[in-house]
N, C-alpha and C positions, 0 to 999 in steps of 0.2 A: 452539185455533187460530181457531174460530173467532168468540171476545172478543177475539185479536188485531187480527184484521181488521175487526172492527165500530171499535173505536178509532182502527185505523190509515185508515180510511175518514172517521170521522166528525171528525175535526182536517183531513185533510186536501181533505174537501170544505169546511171553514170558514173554511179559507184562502182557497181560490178565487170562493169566495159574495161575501167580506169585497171581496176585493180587485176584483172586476165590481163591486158597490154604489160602490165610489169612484170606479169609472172612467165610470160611466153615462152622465155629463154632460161627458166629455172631448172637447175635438176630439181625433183621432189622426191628422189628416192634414197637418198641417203640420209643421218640421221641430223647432221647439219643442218642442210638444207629440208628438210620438213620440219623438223623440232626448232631450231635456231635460226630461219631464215637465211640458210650460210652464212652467218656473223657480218651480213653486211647493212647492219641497220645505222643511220645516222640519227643524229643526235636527236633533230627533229620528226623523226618518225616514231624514237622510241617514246617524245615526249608525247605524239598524238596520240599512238597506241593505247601508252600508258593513263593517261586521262579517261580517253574512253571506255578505257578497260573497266578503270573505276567510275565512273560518272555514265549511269543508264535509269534508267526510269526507274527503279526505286532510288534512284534521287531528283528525277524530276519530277514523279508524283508521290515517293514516299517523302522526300524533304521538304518539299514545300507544302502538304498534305503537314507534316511539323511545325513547319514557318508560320503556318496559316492559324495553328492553336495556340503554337510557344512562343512566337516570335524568335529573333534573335540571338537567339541564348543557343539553339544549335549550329551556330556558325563555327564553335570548335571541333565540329568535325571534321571542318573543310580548312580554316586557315593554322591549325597548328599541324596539319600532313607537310607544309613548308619545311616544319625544321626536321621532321622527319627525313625528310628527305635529302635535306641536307646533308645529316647523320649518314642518310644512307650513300651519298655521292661520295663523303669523303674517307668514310672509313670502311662500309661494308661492301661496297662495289669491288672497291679496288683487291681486296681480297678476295672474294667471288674469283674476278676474273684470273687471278694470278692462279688461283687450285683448277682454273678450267670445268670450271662447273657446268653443267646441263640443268641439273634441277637441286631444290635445296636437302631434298634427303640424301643427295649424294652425297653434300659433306659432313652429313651426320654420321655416315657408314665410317669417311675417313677417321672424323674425330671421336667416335664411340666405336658402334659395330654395325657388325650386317640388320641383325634384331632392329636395331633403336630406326634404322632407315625403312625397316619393312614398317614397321609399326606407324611411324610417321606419313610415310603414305599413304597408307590406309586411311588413316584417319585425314589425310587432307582429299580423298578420294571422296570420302562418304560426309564431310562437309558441303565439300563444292554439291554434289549431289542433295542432299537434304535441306540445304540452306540459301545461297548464290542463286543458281540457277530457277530452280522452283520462283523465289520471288522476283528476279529479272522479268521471269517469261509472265507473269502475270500482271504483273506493275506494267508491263507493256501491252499487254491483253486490256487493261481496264482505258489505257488511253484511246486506242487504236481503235477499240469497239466505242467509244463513247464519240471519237469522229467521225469513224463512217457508219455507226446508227447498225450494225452487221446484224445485231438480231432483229430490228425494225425491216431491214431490206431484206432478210430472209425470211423473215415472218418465224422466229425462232424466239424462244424466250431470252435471256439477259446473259444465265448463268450457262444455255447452251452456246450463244456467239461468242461469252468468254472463251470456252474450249474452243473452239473453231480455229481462235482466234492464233490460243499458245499453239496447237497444231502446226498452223502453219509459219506462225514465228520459229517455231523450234526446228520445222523443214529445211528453211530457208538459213537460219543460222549453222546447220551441222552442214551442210553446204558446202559455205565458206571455211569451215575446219577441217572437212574430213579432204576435201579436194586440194584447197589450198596451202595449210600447213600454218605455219606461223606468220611468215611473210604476206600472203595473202591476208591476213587477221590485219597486219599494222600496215597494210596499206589502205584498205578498206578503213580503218579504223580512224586515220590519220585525216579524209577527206570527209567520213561519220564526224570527226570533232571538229573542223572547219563550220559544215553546218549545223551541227549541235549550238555552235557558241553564236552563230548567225542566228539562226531561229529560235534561239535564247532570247537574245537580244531586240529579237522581231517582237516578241510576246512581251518584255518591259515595256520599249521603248513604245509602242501603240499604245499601253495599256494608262501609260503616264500622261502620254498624249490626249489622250482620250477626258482623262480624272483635269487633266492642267487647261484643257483646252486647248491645246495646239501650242502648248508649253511645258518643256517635260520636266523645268526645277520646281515650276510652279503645282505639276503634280504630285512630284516627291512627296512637296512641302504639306500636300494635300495630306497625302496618307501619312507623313508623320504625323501632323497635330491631330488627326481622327484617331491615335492609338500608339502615344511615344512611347509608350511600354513596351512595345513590340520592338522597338529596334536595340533594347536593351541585352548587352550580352553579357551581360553577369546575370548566372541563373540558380536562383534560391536554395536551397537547403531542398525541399520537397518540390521540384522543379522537373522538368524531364530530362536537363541534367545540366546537374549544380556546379557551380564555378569550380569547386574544390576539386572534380573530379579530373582537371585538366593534370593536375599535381597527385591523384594517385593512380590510375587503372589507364586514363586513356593514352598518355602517350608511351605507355609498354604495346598499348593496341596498335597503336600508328608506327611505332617502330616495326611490329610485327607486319603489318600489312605495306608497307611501303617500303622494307628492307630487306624482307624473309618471306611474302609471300609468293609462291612458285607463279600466280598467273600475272603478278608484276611483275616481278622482278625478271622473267624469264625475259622479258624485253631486251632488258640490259643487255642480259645474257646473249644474244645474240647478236651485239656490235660488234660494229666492224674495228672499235678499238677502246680501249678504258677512257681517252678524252671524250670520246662518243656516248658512251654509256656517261658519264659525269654530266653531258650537257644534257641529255635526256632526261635525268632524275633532276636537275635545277630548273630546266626549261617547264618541268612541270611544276615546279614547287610556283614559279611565276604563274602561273594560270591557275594554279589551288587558291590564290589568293583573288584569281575575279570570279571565280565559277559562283558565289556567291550571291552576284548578281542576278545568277540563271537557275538558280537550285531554291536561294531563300527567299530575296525582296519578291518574288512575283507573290508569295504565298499569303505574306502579308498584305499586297496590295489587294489578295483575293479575301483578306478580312472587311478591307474596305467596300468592296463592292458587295459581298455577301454577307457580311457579321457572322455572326458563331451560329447559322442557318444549318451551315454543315457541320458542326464540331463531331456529330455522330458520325460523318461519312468524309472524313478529312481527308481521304484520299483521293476523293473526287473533285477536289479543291481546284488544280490544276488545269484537269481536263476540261471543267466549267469556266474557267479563266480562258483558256483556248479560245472553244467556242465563241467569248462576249466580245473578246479585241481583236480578234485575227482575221483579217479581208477572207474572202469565201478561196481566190486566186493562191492565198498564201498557205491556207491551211493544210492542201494537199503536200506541199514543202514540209511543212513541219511534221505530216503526219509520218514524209520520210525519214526525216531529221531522230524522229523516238523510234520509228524501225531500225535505223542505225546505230543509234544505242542502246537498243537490245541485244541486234546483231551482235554489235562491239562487244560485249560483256560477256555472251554466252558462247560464243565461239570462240575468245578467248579462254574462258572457263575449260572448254570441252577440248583444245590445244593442248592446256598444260597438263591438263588429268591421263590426257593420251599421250604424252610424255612421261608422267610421275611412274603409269602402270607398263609402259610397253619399255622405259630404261633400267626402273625400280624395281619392278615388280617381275616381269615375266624374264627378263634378260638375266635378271639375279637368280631367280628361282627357277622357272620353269624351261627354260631352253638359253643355255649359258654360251652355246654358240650362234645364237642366233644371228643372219647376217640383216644389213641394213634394210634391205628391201622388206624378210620379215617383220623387221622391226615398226617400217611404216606401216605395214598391212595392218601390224596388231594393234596400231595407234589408231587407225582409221574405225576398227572394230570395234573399241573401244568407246569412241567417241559416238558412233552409232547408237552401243548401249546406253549409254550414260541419257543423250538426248533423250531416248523414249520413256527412261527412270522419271527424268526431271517434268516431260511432258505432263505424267502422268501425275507426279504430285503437286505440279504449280497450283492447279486450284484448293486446293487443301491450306493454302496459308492464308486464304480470306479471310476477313471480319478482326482483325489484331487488333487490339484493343487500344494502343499505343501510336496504333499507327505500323506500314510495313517497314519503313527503315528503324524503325525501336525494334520492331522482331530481329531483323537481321543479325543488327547488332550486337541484341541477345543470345540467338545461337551461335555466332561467331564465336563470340569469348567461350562456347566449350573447349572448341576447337588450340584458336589463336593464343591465347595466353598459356599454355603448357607446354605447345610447340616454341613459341618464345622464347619462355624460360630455357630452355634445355640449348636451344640457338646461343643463346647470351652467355648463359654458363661458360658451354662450349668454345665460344672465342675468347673470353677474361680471364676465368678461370678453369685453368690447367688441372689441380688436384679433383675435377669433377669424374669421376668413372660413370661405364656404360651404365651397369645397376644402377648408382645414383641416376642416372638423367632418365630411366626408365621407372624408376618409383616416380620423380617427380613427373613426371608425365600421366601419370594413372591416378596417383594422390592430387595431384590438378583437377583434371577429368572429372572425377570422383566429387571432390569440393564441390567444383560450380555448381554439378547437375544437382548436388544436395541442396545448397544454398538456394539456389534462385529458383529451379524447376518444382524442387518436392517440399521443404520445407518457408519455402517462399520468405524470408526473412526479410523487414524493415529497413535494408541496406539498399542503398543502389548498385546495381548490376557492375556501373563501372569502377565503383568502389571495391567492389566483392576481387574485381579482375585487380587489383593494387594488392588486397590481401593474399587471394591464390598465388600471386607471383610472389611474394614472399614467403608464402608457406611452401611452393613450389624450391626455392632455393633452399631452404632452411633442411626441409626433407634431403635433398641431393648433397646437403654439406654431410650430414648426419649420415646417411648410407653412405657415401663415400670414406667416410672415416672409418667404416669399418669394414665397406670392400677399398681400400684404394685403387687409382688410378695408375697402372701397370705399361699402359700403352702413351709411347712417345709421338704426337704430331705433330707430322712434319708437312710443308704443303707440297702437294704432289709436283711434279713436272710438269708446265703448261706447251703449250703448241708457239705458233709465232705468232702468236697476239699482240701489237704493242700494247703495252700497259705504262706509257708516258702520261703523266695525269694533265688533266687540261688548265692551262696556265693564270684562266679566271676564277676555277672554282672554290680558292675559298674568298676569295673578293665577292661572288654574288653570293654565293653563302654566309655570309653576315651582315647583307643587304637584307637576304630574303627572312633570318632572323630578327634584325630589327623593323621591318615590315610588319610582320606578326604581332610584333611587341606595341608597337603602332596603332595597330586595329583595333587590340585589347584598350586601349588607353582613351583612345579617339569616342569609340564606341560604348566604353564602360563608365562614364560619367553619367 
């Protein structure tokens, strides 16, 4: 125990060392530089960020916690964000940066109104709070306590060392938010995804070692023929989610979340130029397609060595996989590796909401002159609140029936799909008015919580998310035609950002689409 903790200390004070040495010389009190990391992120920073931003322990113990019951079949969560991403590199970026955006309800205000912008942040506020955060900080509480035994060493019950545990995650992550700003997040974040994908790879590559005998094809080959069904990614009709769904709900989701959501995209956002930000969203669309490696195959190999032992406690899948392959010397690494990306997640999380409130919200409404320095203070407040919100409900998302990344998922789409819509309209179609993108945002809303929460219908959720976007449009065409759209958008005036686009990106971007197309093929036989 105690070479665990010397490791798990000594990574994780050299994150922190790393990440103050770059900030030394930072102002933090302007809204640049606190919110935007003064726009000087490179392409590769944006791309660490970015990943870890997304990629935290509800995907290392809620996906593979999946992996381990469904096999394969959830791998389209992971490799279809590619052409999302894509999408988002070559068309939505570039527009982002040219209107000078900070956060995305700002250019709702442009292209609708003040209204549709308050409303939107709000609701992206009380997402990240009820959904995100809550299950980051727990999915990271079940690993962390299950390595270092914290209710056995304090002689505390199971479900009190969990709390102990989000406490002090949640400490330690508003930290790095409230002190740091954004910059500090994607530096820290950047050196979190180095060891993330290291200590990913620690945990296959033993683990195959181990099953192969000191041969890791020879193990692969092991745990395929114990269970080729699992590697199968075409998933059923009554599945946890069926092939079909790739073609309706999910990739309105992955548009959403990799082009329009504020705690990605704000990465972009603060490049130091649109070639930057272009390499950022490609350089991760590349790593979307290995993360795979580190999120599902382990899950499955933990069928192997466990069988459906766990099906009832699938979340625990991972953490017990830990434990069986990992040297005693190593563990302590990796146990920094998932503090990392929780970190990564939730102080991003807690960034961009003290962005959405302190530019959105308080600057529009409540004090219109507010100068920059208020403006960080009220971001730092913010992020204070929000932390002790989410502390407090992380353990409330136990026991999911599904698994924690099937919750997430599910309360996402109240959220993401109605803000989407009204996004999409927004840039395509022009004849869309305020009123219309505010019915269909409510008429959204409305739908899911009905469908899925109260009347529980025989659909699958990501199904449901392909329907509400169309009933989402269909509402906003129809209000619009009888309020129309009045107001002409124009893109605002930007600063001297170059916005030269970067001279490979559609060359990798039809690499990184037919990659995807690839997987599906390779893997779908």
């Amino acid at each position: 125990m105690t070479l665990t903790i010397l490791s798990f200390l000594a990574f994780t004070s050299f994150v922190a060392i790393f990440s103050w040495y770059q900030l030394r010389k930072d102002k933090l009190d302007t809204q640049d530089g606190y919110f935007l990391g003064g726009k000087s992120l490179s392409g590769l920073v944006i791309a660490g960020s970015m990943l870890l931003t997304n990629i935290s322990t509800e995907h290392l113990i809620g996906m593979n916690g999946s992996a381990y019951k469904n096999g394969f079949i959830i791998i389209a969560w992971e490799v279809t964000s590619a052409i999302a991403l894509v999408i988002g590199a070559l068309y939505f970026i570039p527009r982002f940066l040219k209107m000078g955006l900070t956060t995305i309800p700002q250019y709702l205000e442009y292209r609708f109104d003040r209204t549709t912008r308050t409303l939107v942040a709000l609701f992206l506020i009380v997402s990240f709070v009820v959904t995100l955060l809550p299950i980051v900080l727990y999915t990271g509480a079940i690993n962390l306590e299950s390595i270092f035994n914290v209710s056995e060493t304090l002689e505390i019950s199971q479900q009190e060392g969990l709390w102990l545990t989000v406490i002090v995650i949640g400490a330690i992550g508003s930290i790095y938010a409230i002190f740091g700003g954004l910059k500090a997040v994607a530096y820290s974040d950047t050196i979190n995804g180095i060891g993330l994908f290291l200590g990913g790879l620690l945990v296959l590559g033993f683990a195959l070692w181990d099953i192969g005998s000191g041969n890791l094809l020879t193990g692969l080959d092991k745990v395929y023929k114990a269970a080729p069904e699992k590697f199968n990614v075409i998933g059923a009709k009554d599945s946890v989610l069926p092939f079909e769904t790739l073609f309706t709900g999910l990739m309105i989701n992955q548009l959403y979340f990799w082009c329009m959501n504020q705690t990605i995209i704000q990465r972009a956002f603060g490049a130091k130029n649109l070639a930057e930000a272009q390499k950022g969203l490609l350089y991760t669309g590349i790593l979307k397609l290995f993360v795979p490696l580190i999120i599902i195959l382990p899950g499955v190999i933990g069928f192997y060595y466990f069988g459906d032992s766990l099906y009832d406690n699938q979340d625990l899948i991972y953490p017990e996989l830990i434990k069986k392959v990992l040297p005693v010397g190593l563990t302590g690494f990796f146990a920094a590796v998932v503090m990392g990306a929780v970190l990564s997640t939730f102080n991003s999380v807690l960034n961009s909401t003290a962005t959405i409130f302190s530019l959105g919200i308080y600057k529009r409404h409540l004090k219109k002159d507010a100068t920059d320095k208020q403006l960080v203070w009220v971001g730092k407040v913010t992020s204070i609140v929000l932390a002790i919100c989410a502390i407090m409900t992380a353990p409330l998302v136990a026991g999911a029936p599904e698994g924690l990344y099937q919750l997430l998922q599910q309360l996402n789409g109240i959220f993401f799909i109605p803000i989407a819509s009204i996004i999409i309209a927004g840039l395509f179609l022009p004849r869309i008015s305020a009123l219309g993108a505010k019915a269909g945002l409510f008429v959204g809303l409305g739908f899911y919580i009905l469908t899925v929460f109260i009347l529980k219908v025989d659909i699958h959720f990501v199904h449901i998310w392909g329907i509400e976007f169309l009933l989402n449009m269909a509402v906003m065409f129809v209000v619009s035609y009888f309020s129309p759209n009045t107001r002409t958008f124009e893109f605002p005036k930007t600063g001297p950002l170059d916005l030269n686009p970067w001279k490979y990106s559609r060359l990798l971007g039809g690499v990184l689409v037919i990659l995807t197309v690839i997987i599906y093929i390779w893997l779908g036989q």
